[in-house]
Backbone as numpy.savetxt, mean C-alpha at the origin, in Angstrom:
# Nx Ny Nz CAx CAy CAz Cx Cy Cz
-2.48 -17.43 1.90 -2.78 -16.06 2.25 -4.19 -16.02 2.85
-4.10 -15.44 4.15 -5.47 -15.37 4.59 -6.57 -14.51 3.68
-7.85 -15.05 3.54 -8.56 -14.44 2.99 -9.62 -13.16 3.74
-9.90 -12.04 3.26 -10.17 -10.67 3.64 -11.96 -10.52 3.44
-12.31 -11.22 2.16 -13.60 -10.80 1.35 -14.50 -11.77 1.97
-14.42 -13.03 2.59 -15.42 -13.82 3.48 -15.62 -12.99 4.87
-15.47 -12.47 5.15 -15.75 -11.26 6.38 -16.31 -9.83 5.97
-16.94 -9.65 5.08 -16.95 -8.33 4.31 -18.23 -7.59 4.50
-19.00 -8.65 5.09 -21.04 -8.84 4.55 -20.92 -8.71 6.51
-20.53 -8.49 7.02 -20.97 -8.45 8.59 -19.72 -7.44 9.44
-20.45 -7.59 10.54 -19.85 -6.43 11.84 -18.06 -6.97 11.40
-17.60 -8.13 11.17 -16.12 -8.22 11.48 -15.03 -7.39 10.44
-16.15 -7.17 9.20 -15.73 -6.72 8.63 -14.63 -5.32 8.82
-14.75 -4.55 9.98 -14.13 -3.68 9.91 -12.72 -4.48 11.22
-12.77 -4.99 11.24 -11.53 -5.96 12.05 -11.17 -7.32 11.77
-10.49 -6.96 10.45 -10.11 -8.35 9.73 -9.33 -9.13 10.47
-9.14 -10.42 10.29 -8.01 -11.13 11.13 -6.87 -10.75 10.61
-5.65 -11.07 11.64 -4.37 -10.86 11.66 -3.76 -11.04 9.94
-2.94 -10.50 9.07 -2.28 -11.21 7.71 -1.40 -12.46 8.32
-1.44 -13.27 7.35 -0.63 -14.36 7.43 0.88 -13.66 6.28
0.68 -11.92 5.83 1.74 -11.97 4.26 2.03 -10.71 5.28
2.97 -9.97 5.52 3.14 -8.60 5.93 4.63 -8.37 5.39
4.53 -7.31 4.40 6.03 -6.69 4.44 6.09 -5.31 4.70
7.35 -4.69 5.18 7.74 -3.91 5.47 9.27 -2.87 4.61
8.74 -1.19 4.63 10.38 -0.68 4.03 10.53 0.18 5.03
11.70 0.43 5.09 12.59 1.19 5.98 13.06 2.38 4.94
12.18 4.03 5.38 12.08 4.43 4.31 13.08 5.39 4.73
13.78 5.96 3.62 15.12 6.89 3.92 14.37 8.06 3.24
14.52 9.38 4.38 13.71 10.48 3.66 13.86 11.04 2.25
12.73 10.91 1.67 12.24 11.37 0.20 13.13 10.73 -0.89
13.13 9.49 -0.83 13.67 8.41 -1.06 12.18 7.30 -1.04
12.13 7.41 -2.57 11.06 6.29 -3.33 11.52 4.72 -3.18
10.52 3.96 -2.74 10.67 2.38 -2.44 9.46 1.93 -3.13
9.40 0.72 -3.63 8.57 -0.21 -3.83 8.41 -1.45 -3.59
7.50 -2.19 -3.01 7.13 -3.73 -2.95 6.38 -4.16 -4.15
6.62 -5.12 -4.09 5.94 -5.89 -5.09 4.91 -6.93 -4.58
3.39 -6.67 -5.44 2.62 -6.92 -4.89 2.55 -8.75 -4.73
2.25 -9.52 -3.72 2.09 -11.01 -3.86 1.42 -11.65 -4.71
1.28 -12.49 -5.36 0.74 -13.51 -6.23 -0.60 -13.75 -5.31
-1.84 -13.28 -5.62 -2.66 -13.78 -5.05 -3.62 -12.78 -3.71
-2.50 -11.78 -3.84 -3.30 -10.55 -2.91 -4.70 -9.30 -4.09
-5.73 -9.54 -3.00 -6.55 -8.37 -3.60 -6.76 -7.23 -2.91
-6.20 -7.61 -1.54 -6.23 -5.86 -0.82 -5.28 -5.75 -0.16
-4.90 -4.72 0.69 -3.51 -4.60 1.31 -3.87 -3.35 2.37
-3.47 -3.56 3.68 -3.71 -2.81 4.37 -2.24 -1.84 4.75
-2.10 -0.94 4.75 -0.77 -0.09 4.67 -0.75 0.68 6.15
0.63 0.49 6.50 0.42 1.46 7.87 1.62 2.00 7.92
2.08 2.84 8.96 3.55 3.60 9.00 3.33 4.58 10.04
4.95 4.15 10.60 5.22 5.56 12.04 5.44 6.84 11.62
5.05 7.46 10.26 4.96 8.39 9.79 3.97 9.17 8.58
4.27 10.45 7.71 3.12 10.30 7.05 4.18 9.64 5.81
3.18 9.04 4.81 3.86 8.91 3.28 2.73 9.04 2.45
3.31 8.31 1.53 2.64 8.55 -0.40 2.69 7.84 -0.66
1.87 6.84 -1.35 1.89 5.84 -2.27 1.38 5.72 -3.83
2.03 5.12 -4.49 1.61 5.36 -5.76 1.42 3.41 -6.09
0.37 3.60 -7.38 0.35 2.07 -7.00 0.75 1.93 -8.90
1.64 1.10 -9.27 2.18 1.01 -10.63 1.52 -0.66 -11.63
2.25 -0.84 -12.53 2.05 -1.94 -13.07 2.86 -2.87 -13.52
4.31 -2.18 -13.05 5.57 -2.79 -13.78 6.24 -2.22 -12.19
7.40 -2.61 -12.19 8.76 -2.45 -11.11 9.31 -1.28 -11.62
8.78 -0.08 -11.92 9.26 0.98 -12.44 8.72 2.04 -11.48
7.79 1.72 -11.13 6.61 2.65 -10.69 7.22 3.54 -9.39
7.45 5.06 -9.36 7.77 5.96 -8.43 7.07 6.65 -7.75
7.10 6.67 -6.35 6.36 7.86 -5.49 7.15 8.97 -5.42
6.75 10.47 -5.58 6.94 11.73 -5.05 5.74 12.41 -4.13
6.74 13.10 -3.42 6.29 13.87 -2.89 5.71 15.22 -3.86
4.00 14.92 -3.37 3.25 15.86 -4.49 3.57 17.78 -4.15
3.71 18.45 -5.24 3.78 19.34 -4.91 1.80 19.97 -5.75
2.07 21.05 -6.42 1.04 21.36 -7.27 0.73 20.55 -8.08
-0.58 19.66 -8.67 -0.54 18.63 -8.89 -2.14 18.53 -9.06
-2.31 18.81 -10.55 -3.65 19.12 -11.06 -3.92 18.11 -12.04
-3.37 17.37 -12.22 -3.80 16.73 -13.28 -4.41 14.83 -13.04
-4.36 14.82 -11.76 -5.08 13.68 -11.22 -3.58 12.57 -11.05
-2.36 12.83 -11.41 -1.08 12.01 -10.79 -0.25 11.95 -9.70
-1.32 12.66 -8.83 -0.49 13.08 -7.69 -0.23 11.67 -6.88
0.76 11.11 -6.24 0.64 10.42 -5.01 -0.31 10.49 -3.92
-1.10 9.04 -3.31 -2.11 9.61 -1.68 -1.05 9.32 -0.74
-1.46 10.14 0.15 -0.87 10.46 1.61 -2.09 9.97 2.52
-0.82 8.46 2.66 -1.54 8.07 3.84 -2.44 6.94 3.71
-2.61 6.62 2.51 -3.88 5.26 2.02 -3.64 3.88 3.12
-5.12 3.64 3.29 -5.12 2.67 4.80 -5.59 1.31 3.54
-6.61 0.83 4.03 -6.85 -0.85 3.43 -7.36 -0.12 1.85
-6.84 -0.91 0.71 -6.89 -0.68 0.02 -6.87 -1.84 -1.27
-7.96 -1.74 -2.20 -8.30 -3.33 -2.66 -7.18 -2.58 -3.93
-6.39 -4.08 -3.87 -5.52 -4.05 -5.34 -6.02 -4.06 -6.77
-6.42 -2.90 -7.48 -6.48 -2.47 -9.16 -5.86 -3.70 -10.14
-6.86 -3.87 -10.88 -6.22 -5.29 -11.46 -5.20 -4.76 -12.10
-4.14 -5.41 -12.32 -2.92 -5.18 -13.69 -1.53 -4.95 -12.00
-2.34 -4.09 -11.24 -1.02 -3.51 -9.94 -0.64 -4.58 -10.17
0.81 -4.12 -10.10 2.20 -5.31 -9.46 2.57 -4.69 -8.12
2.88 -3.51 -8.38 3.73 -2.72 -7.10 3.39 -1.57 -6.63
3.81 -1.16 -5.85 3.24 0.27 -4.93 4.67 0.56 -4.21
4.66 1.72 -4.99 5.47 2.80 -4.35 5.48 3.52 -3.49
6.28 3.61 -2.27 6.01 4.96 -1.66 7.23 5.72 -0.73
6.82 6.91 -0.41 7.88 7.78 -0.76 7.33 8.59 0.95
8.16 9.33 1.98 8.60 9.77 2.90 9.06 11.24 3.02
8.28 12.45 3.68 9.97 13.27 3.47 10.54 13.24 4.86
10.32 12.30 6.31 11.18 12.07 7.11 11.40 10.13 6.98
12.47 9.74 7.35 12.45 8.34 7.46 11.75 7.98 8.68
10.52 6.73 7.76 9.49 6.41 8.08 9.46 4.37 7.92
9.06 3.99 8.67 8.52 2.57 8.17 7.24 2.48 7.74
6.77 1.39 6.69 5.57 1.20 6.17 5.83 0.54 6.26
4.41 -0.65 6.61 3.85 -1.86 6.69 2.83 -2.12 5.66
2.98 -3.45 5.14 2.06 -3.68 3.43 1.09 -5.35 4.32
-0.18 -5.33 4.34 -0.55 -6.43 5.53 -1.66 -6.83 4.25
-1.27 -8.00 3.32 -1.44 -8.54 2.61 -2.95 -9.62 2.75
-3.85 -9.63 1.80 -4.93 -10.20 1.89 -5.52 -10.46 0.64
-5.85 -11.89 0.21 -6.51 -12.38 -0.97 -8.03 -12.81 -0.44
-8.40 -12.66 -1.66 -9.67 -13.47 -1.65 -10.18 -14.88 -1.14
């Protein structure tokens, strides 16, 4: 897995090299998916031809909704770009209300 954090301290930092790990879901509207995170990833850059939600879990259980009123700090983000993996994450959920692709562009230390 290409590494992300040796580029971090200078200008390239904001244009990491290409992932050598990229997965992708084919999301069916408002219809929750999850990947499971790689052995060895600490950040993950997320993209999609639409908007979504991601929720990031600790087990293969873990669900995205679409947030409605949502005060209590569990809401799903809409839209999260590079994002360093929370120790314990396994998986990240996320959730669509038109069918959307997301891209998961994988990066370890």
């Amino acid at each position: 897995m290409r590494s992300f954090t040796d580029r971090m301290y200078n200008r390239r930092q904001f244009a990491p090299p290409p992932s050598d790990t990229i997965d992708a879901l084919a999301l069916a509207a408002n219809t929750s998916e999850r990947v499971a995170v790689p052995e060895g990833a600490t950040f993950v850059i997320m993209s999609a031809d639409g908007n979504f939600y991601a929720r990031y879990g600790t087990d293969n259980t873990v669900v995205a909704a679409v947030p409605g009123d949502t005060t209590n700090g569990s809401a799903a983000e809409l839209n999260p770009e590079a994002r360093e993996i929370p120790s314990g994450v396994t998986h990240i959920a996320v959730i669509a209300t038109a069918a959307t692709v997301v891209t998961f562009s994988w990066y370890g230390d």
